[in-house]
C-alpha positions, 0 to 999 in steps of 0.5 A: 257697620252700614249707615243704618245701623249707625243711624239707630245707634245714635237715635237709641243713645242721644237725644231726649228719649235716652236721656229720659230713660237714663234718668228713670233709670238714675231714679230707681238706682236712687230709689231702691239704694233709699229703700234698702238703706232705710229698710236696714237701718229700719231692721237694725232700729226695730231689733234695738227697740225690742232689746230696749223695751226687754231691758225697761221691763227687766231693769227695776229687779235689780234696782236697790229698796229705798227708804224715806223718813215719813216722820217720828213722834214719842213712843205711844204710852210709858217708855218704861213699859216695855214693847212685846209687839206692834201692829200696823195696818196696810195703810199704814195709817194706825196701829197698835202697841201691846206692853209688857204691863198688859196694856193696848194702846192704838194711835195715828202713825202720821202724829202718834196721837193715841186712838184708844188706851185699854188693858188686857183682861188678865185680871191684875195678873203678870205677863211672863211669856209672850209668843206671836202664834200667827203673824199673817192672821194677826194672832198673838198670845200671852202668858201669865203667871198664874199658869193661864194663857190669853190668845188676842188678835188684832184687826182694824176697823174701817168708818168714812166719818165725814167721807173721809177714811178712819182707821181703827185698831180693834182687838178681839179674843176669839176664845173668849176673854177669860184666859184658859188654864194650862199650867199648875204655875206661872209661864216662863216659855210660850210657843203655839200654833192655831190651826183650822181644827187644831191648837198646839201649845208648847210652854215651860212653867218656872222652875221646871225643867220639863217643856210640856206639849198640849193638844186641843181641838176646836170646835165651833159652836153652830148658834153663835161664832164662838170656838170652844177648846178640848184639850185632846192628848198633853205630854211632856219631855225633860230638857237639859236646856235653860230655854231664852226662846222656845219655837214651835214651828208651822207644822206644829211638829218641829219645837226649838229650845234656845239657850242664852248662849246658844245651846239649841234642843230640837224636838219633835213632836209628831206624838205629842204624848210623847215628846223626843229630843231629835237632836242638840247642836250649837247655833253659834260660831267661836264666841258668839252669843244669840241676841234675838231668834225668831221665825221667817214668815212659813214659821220654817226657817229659824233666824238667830241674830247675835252679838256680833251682828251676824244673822244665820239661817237654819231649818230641817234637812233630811238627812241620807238616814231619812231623818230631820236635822236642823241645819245651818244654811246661810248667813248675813252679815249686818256689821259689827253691832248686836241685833237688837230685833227682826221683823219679817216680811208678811208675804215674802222671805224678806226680813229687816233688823236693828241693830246697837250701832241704831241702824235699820237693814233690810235683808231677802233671805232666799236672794241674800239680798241686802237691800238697804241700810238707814242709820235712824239713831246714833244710840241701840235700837229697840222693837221694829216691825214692817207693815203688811205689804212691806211698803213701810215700818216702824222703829223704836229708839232707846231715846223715846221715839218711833221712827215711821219709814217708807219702803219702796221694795218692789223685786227684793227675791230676785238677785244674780246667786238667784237667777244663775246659782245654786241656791237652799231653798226651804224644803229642799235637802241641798241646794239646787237650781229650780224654777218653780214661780207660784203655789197654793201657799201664802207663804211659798219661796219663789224659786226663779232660776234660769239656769234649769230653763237655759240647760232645757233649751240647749238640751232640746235644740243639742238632740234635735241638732244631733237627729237633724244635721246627718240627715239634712246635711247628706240629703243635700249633698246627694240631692245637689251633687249626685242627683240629676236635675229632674228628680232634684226638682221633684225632691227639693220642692218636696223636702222644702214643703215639710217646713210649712208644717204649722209645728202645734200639728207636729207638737200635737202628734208627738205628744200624743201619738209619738210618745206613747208609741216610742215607750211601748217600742222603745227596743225597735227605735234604738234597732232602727239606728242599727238596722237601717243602716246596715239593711242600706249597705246590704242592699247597696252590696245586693245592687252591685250584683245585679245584672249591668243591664238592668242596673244601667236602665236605671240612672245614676242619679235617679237610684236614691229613689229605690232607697225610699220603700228600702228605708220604710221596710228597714224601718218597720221590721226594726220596730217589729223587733221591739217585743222580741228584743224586750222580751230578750234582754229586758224581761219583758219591760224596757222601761221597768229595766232602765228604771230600776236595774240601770237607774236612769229615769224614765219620762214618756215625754222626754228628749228623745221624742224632742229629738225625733219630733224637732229634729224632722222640724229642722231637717227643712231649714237645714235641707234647703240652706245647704242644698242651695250652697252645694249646687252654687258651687261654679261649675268650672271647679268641679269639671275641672277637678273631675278633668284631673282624673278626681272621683265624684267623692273625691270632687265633692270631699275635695272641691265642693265641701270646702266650697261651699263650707260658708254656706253649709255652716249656715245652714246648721246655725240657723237650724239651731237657731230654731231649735233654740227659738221653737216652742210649741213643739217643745210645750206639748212634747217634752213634759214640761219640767225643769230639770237640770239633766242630759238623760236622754229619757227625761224631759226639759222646760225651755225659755220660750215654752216657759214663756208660752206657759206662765206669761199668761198667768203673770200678774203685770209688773210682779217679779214673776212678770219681769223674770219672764220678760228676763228670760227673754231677753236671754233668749235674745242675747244668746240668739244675738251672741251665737249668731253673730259668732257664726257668722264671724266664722262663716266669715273667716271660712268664705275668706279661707276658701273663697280662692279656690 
């Protein structure tokens, strides 16, 4: 080496310059291993963040009620005269007790002080039956024992004496004061419904062994408010029971006639000039006796609380005969001690109980929810009622007291049997996994299973999986091994710009062009998967036959673009068979044959449209992961396989697979990952139902679509709300999970073929 060169060396690695330029370059090192720590933990701390704020919104449905002594004061009135019923407003500032004499005593729920204290207008007459006609409106009804019935509601009126709030009970009879005739004697069992142009009375008068129906018609009057009753149609049918309660449920067609053991007659009354008895059955089990029946709110569902401290749920299934039978669903176990009362929830499906053993329960019917217990008295409890928001009640004691309580019962419908299991909702004729979160009716069942949303999900990325990974997968290889370089950069590019695709313009057509298209061609899409590839080896075997030099003008490499007009030809013609085949093999309608001669039900978007829709969505991601890990696989691995005297498929099946396994795998979790995270596609191409089906001509609701779809409409903070939130965070989990078991196995597979 001469002088000079000795001579820059030096100057290019002493002295103050080079120290300065390694300094700087210290710095970035520095600079950019901060950078990258901090950007990670910053990652890492963001993703946490989201699962915290998934879990603060998720975490108070599974929270318990809880329930807080407000106060107790003496039962308002005379002890002695039995309670029929309370009434609480939603303030939970005053309230109403009606007696068994008759009497109406309104008082302060914070002391007991009476507000007012009247008597019904039943003229010095008896009351013999008492029936709740509708909870939710505050109507109630009485009967006497000269035959006549008295219907009362109960409401509150509001004054700001002082600009302070004064709440006062107010009862009205909107069918006048004067009770209304109905029956030759006195009124043993009462039951009715009021509906908008309809009233339906059911009673049982002493001494008979006949329950009478009677139907009357409303009619408003146009110069005042008053409603006046015609009686429209009456009949009645014989019963061998000895009624304790009658029932008549929502509807006005399904009558209930228990005995004091349990003997129950269920009627029907469609005509009610012609009553029949549907069905008799035992409501009990072994020795039990029934100690208070009464309806959950929708007037549906029949709860029996008995003597064993059981309380069961029946209402009417349809049976495979087509046919209404009143059928036990559920049970809730209270303890040892007899139910002395139950009082439902005014908006929800829940109820409380007391008991003998002076407990207060609190029950969900359709989460089998037990909420919470309050032991009130060591002594039987009487009469309880919950107020209109549930967010309170009051409980008589066999010593004289009302015990006034607080509730803080926000997500009482929402359990894990709820979330994951099969549960019998009302309606339905057998349990069921169903989402279905809001309706038009006050007193609707939510219904907020997740299971049916994550089969959806799994259904949706499984058949676009199915449709994507052959394709994707096998473009890369050939694209990355066989390819020559030139073509590659032309195909790579290409196939890599499809993901810019916005996936609401790939959504929008295959909801609305796809889907049409594909039911009236439904032949031709399956002729495609037999047609075109039989069509590529026809024409693989046609190309070996033309002459050496005009296939030796083409380059190996370049040939899979002469495939590309085959395909499109082979594709048509397939789609041109439809009619031919459906007139051949399907009279003439495909979907008419799959329908009813082969039973399978057919939607237009369905999961086959997903597939072929979200499937050409995920071909891209797949593509380009898998192409990058075939075509970085060393050179000097595959010279050295093809030096041995190994086949190109030899090489790449042998060598270069195994090789770039890690990476392949990769790219098929990530491409499952967005099919498991897509949503737009999935929201206007697949219907949008939830059902719990691998029929490949149905369609399926996702998480993230059904977040899409009712997040908007949730009310903040509802049970509907965090079910979505929770939903999320399933989603979460499951991208979490997954996703961290491929790459546990990518892990173990770049070990296991990192040697060679």
């Amino acid at each position: 080496m001469s002088s000079a060169v000795d001579s820059a060396l030096d100057k290019a690695l002493k002295g103050p310059g080079f120290e300065r330029r390694i300094a700087r370059r210290n710095l970035k090192d520095r600079l950019s291993r901060y950078g990258v720590t901090f950007g990670g933990i910053g990652v890492i701390f963001s993703v946490l963040l989201i699962m915290f704020f998934l879990v603060y919104v998720v975490l108070p449905l599974f929270v318990p009620a809880s329930v807080h002594k407000q106060g107790s004061f003496a039962i308002p009135g005379q002890v002695a005269d039995k309670s029929l019923y309370y009434g609480v407003d939603e303030y939970q500032s005053s309230a109403v007790r009606f007696t068994e004499s008759g009497k109406m005593i309104g008082f302060n729920m914070e002391n007991g002080q009476i507000a007012f204290e009247d008597m019904l207008p039943i003229e010095g007459h008896k009351i013999t039956a008492f029936t709740i006609v509708n909870e939710i409106q505050n109507e109630i009804a009485f009967g006497l024992d000269d035959g006549r019935l008295l219907i009362a509601k109960y409401g509150y009126k509001v004054t700001y004496p002082n600009d302070k709030r004064t709440i006062t009970p107010n009862i009205t009879f909107p069918y006048g004061e004067e009770p209304m005739e109905i029956a030759d004697g006195e009124i043993t069992h009462l039951a009715m419904r009021d509906g908008e142009s309809e009233m339906k009375i059911a009673y049982q008068a002493s001494g008979s062994n006949e329950l009478h129906v009677k139907l009357f018609s409303k009619t408003e009057s146009m110069l005042s408010d008053t409603i006046t009753l015609e009686e429209d149609s009456s009949g009645s049918v014989a019963s061998d029971i000895q009624a304790k309660w009658l029932l008549l449920d929502g509807s006005g067609r399904n009558l209930y006639a228990v005995d004091e053991q349990g003997k129950t007659g269920y009627f029907n009354l469609s005509d009610p000039e012609s009553p029949e008895l549907q069905q008799t059955l035992s409501l009990m089990k072994g020795d039990e006796k029934p100690t208070v029946v009464r309806f959950l709110l929708g007037d549906y569902s029949l709860m029996v609380g008995t003597d064993h401290g059981q309380v069961y749920q029946w209402f009417p299934v349809r049976n495979a005969n087509n046919v209404f039978e009143l059928t036990y669903i559920r049970s809730f176990d209270t303890g040892s001690s007899a139910i002395k009362s139950i009082a439902i929830e005014k908006n929800r499906k829940g109820f409380a109980i007391t008991d003998a053993a002076g407990q207060f329960q609190l029950f969900h019917s359709t989460a089998e929810r037990h909420l919470n217990t309050q032991q009130v008295s060591d002594k039987a409890l009487g009469l309880t009622i919950l107020a209109p928001r549930a967010n309170g009640a009051i409980v008589e004691t066999s010593d004289g007291q009302l015990v006034h309580y607080e509730i803080d019962n926000e997500h009482p419908d929402v359990s894990f049997s709820s979330l994951w299991g099969k549960v019998w909702y009302e309606g339905y004729e057998e349990p069921s996994f169903t989402w279905q979160s809001s309706s038009a009716s006050a007193d609707f069942e939510p219904k907020f299973s997740l299971t049916p949303l994550t089969f959806g999900t799994i259904k949706a990325a499984l058949y676009s999986m199915l449709f994507a990974v052959p394709i994707a997968i096998l473009a890369a290889i050939y694209t990355a091994f066989f390819m020559d370089k030139s073509t590659r950069q032309w195909v790579k590019p290409s196939v890599e710009l499809i993901e810019a695709l916005p996936t609401v313009i790939l959504g929008f057509l295959a909801g609305l062009w796809l889907a049409p298209y594909m039911e009236s061609h439904l032949p031709g899409f399956f002729a495609i998967f037999i047609v075109v590839p039989f069509g590529i080896i026809l024409f693989g075997y046609g190309w070996t036959k033309v002459p050496k030099v005009i296939r030796q003008k083409i380059p190996v490499g370049r040939r899979a673009v002469l495939m590309i007009p085959v395909v499109i030809f082979l594709g048509w013609f397939a789609l041109q068979l439809s009619t031919p085949l459906e007139n051949a093999l399907f009279g003439g309608d495909m979907r008419h044959w799959l329908t009813y001669s082969a039973g399978i039900d057919f939607d237009q978007r369905n999961a086959m449209v997903i597939g072929f829709a979200m499937g050409f969505a995920l071909i891209p991601t797949i593509f380009s992961v898998a192409e990058d890990a075939i075509y970085n696989v060393p050179s000097y691995l595959v010279n050295g396989s093809l030096a041995l005297g190994a086949s190109g498929w030899q090489t790449m099946v042998g060598v270069v697979l195994p090789t770039a396994s890690p990476g392949i795998f990769s790219a098929i979790m990530l491409g499952f990952g967005r099919g498991v995270g897509e949503t737009m596609i999935v929201l206007m191409a697949s219907g949008n139902t939830p059902l719990m089906s691998v029929n490949l001509f149905e369609g399926m609701r996702t998480l993230s679509a059904n977040l899409a779809v009712e997040m908007a409409e949730a009310e903040v903070a509802s049970s509907h709300y965090r079910v979505l939130f929770l939903a999320g965070l399933v989603l979460f989990i499951f991208t979490f999970v997954f996703n961290t078991l491929a790459e546990v196995v990518r892990q173990r597979m770049r070990r296991k073929y990192g040697s060679l």
